[in-house]
MIMI-155458 format. One record per residue (C-alpha): residue number from 1; residue in one letter; x, y, z. Coordinates in nm, 3 decimals, padded with zeros to 5 digits. Each point is the difference from the previous one (the first is absolute). Layout:
// residues N
NODE,NUM,A,X,Y,Z $
...
***
This chain:
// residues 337
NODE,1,X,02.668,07.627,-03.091 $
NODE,2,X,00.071,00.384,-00.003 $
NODE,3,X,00.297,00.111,00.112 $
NODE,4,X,00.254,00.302,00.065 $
NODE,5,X,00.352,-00.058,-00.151 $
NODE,6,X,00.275,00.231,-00.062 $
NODE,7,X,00.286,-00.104,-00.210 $
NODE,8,X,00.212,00.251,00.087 $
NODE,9,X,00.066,00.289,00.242 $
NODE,10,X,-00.150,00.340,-00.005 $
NODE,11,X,-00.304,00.202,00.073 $
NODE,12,X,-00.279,-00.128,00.047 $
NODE,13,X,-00.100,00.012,-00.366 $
NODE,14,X,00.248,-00.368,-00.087 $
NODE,15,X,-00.312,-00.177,00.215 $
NODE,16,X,-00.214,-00.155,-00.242 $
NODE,17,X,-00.321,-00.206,00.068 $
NODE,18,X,00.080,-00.333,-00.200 $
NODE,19,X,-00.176,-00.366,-00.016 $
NODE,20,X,00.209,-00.303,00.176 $
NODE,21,X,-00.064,-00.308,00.080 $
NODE,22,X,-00.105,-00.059,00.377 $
NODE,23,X,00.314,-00.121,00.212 $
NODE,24,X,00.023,-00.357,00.133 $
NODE,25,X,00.103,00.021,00.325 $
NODE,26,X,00.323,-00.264,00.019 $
NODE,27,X,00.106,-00.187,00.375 $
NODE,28,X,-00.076,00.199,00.253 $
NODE,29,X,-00.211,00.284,-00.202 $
NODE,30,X,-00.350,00.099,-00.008 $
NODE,31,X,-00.212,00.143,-00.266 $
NODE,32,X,-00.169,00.312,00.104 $
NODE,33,X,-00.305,00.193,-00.125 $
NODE,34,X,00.105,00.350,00.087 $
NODE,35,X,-00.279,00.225,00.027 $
NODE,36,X,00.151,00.279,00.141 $
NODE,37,X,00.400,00.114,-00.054 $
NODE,38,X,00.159,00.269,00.231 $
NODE,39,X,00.225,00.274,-00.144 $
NODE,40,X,00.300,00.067,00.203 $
NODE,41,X,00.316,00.258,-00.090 $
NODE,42,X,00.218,-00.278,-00.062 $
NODE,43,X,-00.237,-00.099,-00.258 $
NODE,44,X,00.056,00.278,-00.220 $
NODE,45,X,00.403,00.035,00.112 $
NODE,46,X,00.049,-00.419,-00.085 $
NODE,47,X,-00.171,00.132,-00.330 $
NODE,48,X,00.276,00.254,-00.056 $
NODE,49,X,00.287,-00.142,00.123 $
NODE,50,X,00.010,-00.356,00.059 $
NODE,51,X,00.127,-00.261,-00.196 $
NODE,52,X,-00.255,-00.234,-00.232 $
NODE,53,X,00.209,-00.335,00.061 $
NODE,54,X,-00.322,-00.203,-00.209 $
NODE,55,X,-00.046,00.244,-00.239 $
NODE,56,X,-00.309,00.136,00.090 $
NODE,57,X,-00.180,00.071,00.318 $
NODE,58,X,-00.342,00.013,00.161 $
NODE,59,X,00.046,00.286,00.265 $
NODE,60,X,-00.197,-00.078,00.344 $
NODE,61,X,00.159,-00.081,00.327 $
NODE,62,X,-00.337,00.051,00.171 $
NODE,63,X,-00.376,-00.174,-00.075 $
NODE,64,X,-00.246,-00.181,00.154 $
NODE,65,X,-00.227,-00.252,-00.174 $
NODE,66,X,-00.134,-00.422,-00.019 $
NODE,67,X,00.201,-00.255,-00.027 $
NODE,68,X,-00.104,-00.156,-00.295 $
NODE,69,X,00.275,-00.343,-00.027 $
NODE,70,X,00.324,-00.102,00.187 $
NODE,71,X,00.315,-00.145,-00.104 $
NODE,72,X,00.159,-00.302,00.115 $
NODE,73,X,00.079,-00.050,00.350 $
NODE,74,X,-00.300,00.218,00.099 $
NODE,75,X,-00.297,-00.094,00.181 $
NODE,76,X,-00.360,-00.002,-00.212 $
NODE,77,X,-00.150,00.156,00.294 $
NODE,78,X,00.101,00.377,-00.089 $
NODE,79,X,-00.172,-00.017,-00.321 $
NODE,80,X,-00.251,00.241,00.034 $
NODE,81,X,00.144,00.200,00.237 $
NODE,82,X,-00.022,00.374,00.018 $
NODE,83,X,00.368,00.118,00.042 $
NODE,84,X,00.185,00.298,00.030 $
NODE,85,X,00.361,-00.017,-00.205 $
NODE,86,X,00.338,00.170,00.111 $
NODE,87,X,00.337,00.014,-00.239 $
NODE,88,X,-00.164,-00.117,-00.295 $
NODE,89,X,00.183,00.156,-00.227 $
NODE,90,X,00.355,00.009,00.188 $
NODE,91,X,00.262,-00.170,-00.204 $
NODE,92,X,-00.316,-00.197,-00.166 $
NODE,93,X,-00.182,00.111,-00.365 $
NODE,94,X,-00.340,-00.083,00.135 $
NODE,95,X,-00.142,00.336,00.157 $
NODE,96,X,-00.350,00.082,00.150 $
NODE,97,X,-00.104,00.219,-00.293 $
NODE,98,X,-00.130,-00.270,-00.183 $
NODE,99,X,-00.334,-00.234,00.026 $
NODE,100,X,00.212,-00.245,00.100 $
NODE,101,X,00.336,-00.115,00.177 $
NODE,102,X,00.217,-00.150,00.158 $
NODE,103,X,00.188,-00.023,00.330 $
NODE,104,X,00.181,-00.263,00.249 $
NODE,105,X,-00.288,-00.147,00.235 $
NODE,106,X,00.166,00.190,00.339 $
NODE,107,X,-00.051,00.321,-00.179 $
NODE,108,X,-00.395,-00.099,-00.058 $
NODE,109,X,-00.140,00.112,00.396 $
NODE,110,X,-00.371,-00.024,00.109 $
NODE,111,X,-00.206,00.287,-00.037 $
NODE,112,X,-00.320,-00.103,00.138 $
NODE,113,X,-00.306,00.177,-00.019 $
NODE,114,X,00.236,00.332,-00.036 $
NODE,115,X,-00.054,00.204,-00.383 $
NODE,116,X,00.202,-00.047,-00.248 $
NODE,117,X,00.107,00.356,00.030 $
NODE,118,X,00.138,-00.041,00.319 $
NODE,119,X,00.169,-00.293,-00.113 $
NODE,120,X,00.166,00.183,-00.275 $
NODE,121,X,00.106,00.307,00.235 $
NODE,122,X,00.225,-00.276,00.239 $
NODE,123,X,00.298,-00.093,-00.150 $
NODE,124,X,00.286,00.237,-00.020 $
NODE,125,X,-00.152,00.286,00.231 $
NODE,126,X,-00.098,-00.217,00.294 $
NODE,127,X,00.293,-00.231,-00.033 $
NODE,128,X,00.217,00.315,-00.004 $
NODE,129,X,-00.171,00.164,00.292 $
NODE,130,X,00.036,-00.337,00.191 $
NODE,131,X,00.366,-00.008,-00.055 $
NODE,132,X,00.026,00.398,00.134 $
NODE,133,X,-00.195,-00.095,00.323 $
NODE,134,X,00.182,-00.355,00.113 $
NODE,135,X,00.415,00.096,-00.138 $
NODE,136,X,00.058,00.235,00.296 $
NODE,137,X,00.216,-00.114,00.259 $
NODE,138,X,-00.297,00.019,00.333 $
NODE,139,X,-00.319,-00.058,-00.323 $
NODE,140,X,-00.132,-00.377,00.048 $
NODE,141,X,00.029,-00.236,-00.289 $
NODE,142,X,-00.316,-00.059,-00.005 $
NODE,143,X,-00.298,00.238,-00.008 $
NODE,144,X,-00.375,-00.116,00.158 $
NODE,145,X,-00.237,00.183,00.129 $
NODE,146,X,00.157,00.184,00.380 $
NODE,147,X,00.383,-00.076,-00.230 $
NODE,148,X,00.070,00.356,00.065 $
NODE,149,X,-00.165,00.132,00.311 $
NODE,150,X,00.239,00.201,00.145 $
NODE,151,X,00.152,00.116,-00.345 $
NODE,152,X,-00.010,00.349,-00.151 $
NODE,153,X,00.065,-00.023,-00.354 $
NODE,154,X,00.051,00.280,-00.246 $
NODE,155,X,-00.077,-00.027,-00.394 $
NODE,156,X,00.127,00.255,-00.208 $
NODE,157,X,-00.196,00.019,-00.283 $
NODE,158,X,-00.365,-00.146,00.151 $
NODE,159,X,-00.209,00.063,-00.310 $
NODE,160,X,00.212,-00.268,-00.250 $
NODE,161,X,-00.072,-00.320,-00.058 $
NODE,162,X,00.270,-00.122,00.219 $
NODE,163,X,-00.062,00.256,00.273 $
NODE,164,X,-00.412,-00.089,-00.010 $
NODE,165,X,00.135,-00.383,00.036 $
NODE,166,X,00.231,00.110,00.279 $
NODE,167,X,-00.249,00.199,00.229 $
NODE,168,X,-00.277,-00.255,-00.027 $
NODE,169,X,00.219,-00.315,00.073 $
NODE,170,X,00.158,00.222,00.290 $
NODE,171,X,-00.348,00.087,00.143 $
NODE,172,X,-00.074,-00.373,-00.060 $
NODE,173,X,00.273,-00.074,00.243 $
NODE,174,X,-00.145,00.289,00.243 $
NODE,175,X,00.307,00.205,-00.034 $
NODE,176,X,00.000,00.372,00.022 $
NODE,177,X,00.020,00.165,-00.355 $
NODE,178,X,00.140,00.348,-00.114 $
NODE,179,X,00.014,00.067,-00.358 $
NODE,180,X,00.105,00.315,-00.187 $
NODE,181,X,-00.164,00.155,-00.332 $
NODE,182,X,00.055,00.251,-00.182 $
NODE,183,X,-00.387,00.143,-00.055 $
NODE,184,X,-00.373,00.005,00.163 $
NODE,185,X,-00.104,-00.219,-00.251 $
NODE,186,X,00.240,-00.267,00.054 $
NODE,187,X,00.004,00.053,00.424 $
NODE,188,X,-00.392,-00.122,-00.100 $
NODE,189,X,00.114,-00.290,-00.162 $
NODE,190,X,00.299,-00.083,00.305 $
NODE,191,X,-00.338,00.019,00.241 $
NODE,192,X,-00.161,-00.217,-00.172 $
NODE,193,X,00.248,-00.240,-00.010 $
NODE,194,X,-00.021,-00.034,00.376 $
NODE,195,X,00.322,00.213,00.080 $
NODE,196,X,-00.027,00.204,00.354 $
NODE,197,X,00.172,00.267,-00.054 $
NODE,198,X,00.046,00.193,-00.368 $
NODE,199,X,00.280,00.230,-00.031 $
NODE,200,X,00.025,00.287,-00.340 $
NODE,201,X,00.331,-00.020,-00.040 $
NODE,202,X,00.005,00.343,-00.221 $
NODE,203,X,-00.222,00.197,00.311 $
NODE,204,X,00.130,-00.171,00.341 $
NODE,205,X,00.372,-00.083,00.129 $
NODE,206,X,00.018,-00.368,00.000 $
NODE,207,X,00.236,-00.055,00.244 $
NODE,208,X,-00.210,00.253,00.263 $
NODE,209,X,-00.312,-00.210,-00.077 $
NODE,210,X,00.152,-00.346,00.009 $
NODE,211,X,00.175,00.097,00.363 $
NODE,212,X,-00.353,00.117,00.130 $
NODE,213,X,-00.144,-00.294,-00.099 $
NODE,214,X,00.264,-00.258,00.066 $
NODE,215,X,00.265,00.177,00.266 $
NODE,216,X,00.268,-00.270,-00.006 $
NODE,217,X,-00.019,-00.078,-00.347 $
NODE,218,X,-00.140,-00.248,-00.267 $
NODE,219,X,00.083,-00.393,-00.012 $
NODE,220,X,-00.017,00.010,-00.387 $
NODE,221,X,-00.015,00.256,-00.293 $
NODE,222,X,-00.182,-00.140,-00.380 $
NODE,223,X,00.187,00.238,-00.194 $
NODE,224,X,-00.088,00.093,-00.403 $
NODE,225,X,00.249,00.278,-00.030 $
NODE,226,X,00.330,-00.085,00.227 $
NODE,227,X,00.190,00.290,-00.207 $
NODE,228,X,-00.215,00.260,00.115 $
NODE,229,X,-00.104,-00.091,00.355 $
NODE,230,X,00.352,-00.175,00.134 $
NODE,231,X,00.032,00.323,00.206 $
NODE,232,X,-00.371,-00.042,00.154 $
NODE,233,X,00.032,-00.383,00.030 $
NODE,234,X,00.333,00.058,00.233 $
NODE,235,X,-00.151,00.219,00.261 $
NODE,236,X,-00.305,-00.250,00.000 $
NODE,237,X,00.152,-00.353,00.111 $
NODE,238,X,-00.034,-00.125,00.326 $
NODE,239,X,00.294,-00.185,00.118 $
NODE,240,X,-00.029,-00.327,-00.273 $
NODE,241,X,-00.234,00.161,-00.169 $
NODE,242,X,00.050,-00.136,-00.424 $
NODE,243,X,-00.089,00.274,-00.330 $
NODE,244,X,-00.057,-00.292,-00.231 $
NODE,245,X,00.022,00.180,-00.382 $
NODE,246,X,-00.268,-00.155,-00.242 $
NODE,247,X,00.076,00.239,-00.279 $
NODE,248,X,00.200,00.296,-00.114 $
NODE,249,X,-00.224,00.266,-00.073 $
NODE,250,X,00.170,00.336,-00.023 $
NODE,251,X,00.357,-00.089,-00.004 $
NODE,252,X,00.190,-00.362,-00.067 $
NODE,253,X,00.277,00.103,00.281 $
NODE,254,X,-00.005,00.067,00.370 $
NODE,255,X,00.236,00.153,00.219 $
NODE,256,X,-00.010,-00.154,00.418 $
NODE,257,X,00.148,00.165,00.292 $
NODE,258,X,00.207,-00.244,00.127 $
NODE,259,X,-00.011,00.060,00.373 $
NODE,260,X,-00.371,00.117,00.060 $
NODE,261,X,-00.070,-00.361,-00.165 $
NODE,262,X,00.246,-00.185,00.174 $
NODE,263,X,-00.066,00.111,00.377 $
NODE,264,X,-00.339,-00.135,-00.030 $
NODE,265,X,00.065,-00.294,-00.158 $
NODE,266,X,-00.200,00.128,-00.294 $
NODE,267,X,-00.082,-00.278,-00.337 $
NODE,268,X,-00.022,00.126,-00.337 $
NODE,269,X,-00.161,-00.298,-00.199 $
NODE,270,X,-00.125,00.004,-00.377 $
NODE,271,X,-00.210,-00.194,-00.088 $
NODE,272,X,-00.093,-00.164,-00.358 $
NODE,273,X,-00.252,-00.255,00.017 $
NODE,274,X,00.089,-00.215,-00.281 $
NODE,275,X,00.320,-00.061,00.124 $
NODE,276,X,-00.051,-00.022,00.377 $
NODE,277,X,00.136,-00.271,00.224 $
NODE,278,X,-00.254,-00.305,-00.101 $
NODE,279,X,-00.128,-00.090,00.303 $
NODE,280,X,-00.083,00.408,00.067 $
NODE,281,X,-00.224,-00.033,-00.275 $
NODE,282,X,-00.154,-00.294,00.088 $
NODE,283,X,-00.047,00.152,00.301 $
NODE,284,X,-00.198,00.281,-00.154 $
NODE,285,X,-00.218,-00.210,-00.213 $
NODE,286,X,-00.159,-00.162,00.310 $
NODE,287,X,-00.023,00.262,00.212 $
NODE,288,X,-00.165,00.231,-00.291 $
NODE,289,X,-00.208,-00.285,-00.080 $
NODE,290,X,-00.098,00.007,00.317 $
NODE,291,X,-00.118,00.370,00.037 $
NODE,292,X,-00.190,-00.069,-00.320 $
NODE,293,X,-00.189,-00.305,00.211 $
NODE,294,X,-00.060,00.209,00.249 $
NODE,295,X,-00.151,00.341,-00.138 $
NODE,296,X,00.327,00.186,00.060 $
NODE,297,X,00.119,00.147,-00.306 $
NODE,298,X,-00.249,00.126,-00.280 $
NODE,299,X,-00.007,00.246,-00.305 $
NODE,300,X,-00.192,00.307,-00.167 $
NODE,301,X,-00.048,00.334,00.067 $
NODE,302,X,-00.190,-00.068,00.363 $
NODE,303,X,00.398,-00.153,00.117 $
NODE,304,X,00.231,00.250,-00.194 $
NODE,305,X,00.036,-00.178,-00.308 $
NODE,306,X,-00.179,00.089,-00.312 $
NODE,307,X,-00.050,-00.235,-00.225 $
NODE,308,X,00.024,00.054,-00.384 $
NODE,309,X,-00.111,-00.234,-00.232 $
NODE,310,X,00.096,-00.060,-00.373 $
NODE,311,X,-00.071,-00.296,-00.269 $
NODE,312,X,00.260,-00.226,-00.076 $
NODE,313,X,00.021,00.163,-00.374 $
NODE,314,X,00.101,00.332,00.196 $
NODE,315,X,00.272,-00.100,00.209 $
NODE,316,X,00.227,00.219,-00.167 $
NODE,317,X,-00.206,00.291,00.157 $
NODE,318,X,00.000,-00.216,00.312 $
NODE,319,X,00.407,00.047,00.003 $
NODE,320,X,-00.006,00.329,-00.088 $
NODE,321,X,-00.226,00.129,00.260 $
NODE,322,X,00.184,-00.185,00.256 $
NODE,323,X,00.345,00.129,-00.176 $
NODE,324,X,-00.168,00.341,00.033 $
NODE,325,X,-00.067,-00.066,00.411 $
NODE,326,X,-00.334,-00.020,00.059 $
NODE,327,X,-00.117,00.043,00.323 $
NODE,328,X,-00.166,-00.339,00.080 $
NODE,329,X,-00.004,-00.413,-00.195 $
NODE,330,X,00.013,-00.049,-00.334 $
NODE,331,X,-00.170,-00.331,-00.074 $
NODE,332,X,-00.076,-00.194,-00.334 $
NODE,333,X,-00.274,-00.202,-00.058 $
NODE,334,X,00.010,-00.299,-00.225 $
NODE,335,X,-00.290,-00.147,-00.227 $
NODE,336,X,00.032,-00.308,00.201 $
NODE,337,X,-00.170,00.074,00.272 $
***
């Protein structure tokens, strides 16, 4: 099979497209087709910083493919089955960016009659945004469809990946979305998404707009940038109201108010999905499975996310554009398919 291996860390330029032998999935495995492989940031940050414990590694935490043969233990039923694949690629060689791979059998879930695409898109993003909308102190644990009813949430940062994820599981749930951007051409892709109220950030006061919308405040804040808009996110909580931190874009500190947090109760959660509380996750993987099943959650330009698609022999450009920020998906596509 073809596959992407780097043998040590760097730019994108130490992943080479090499020959290797197709896995064998071993107890508990399954042998996956990929035919799509989503690009993620922590792609192209495990690629420069993390530790290469076999040697090598196939980078890849998120695909979507067949199930082409199981190991033992697992039933002969799933073979065949169309499959969307989460954590590939954490503490594991195997990636997505490859024809083939493979992953523990729980980490194999059902895609349906959904695209490949979307399959690809799932992983980290909507398991991230699940986490932000069900940590908060008053968020359920679950999200269905009516979850979040009587819920305002606000997503800082609604034309990501993550923040896409976010707004269309929250509308899922029937909650009340407000997301911030920072340009016209991104507040088109926060509509999109399904949010109901899109704020530009660099034109409007936040705060002022949130209040009008939402009086007594918001039950939960997805925040991208926790450096730059702890100051917003304080005046914004309602009492038990949760800013759950996915990333640290524009500064790795924050500085809290202690009191303005503490009267109201207030929860500041982060949130990394690979090393969330086990059953959280588990959690997530049914309930986005579930919004999947039922038509909730989609992709492309018509839902805010843009998809861009490379060959699996230009996944280096892949990283890079996603290194770079594109506005939108990366996605590679495999000869396998």
């Amino acid at each position: 099979m073809k596959a992407i291996v780097y043998e040590e860390t760097g730019d994108p330029s130490v992943l080479k497209l090499v020959d290797r032998p197709v896995p064998e999935p071993g107890r508990g495995e399954v042998l996956v087709r990929v035919a799509v492989s989503g690009v993620n940031p922590t792609d192209w940050k495990g690629r420069r910083q993390w530790p290469l414990p076999a040697g090598w590694q196939t980078p890849g935490q998120d695909g979507a493919g067949v199930i082409e043969a199981v190991g033992e233990g697992v039933d002969q039923i799933l073979i065949g089955k169309r499959v969307w694949l989460w954590e590939a690629a954490w503490q594991r060689p195997w990636g997505t960016a490859a024809e083939y791979t493979v992953v523990p059998v729980r980490q194999a879930v059902g895609l349906g009659s959904a695209d490949f695409d979307l399959g690809a898109c799932l992983g980290i993003p909507f398991l991230t945004a699940h986490r932000c909308l069900t940590a908060g102190e008053y968020m359920p644990t679950k999200l269905h469809a009516g979850a979040l009813s009587d819920h305002v949430v606000l997503v800082q940062g609604g034309a990501g990946a993550v923040g896409n994820a976010a707004i269309q599981l929250a509308r899922w749930a029937d909650a009340c979305v407000i997301t911030t951007v920072s340009s016209p051409e991104k507040a088109q892709l926060a509509a999109a998404a399904g949010a109901s109220f899109v704020i530009n950030y660099r034109e409007q006061d936040v705060v002022e707009e949130v209040r009008k919308i939402a009086p007594e405040g918001v039950h939960t804040i997805v925040e991208v940038s926790a450096a730059r808009n702890a100051a917003t996110d304080v005046q914004l909580l309602r009492p038990g109201g949760a800013v759950c931190v996915y990333a640290d874009d524009g500064g790795a500190e924050v500085t809290l108010p202690i009191r303005p947090l503490m009267v109201p109760n207030a929860r500041w959660q982060f949130v990394l999905v690979y090393t969330e509380p086990a059953a959280a996750k588990a959690r997530a993987v049914t309930d986005v499975a579930a919004a999947v099943a039922q038509g909730g959650v989609r992709v492309g330009g018509e839902v805010g996310l843009p998809l861009h698609h490379y060959p699996l022999a230009e996944t280096a450009a892949a990283h890079q554009a996603v290194e770079d920020s594109v506005v939108g998906k990366v996605l590679i596509t495999t000869s396998a398919q």
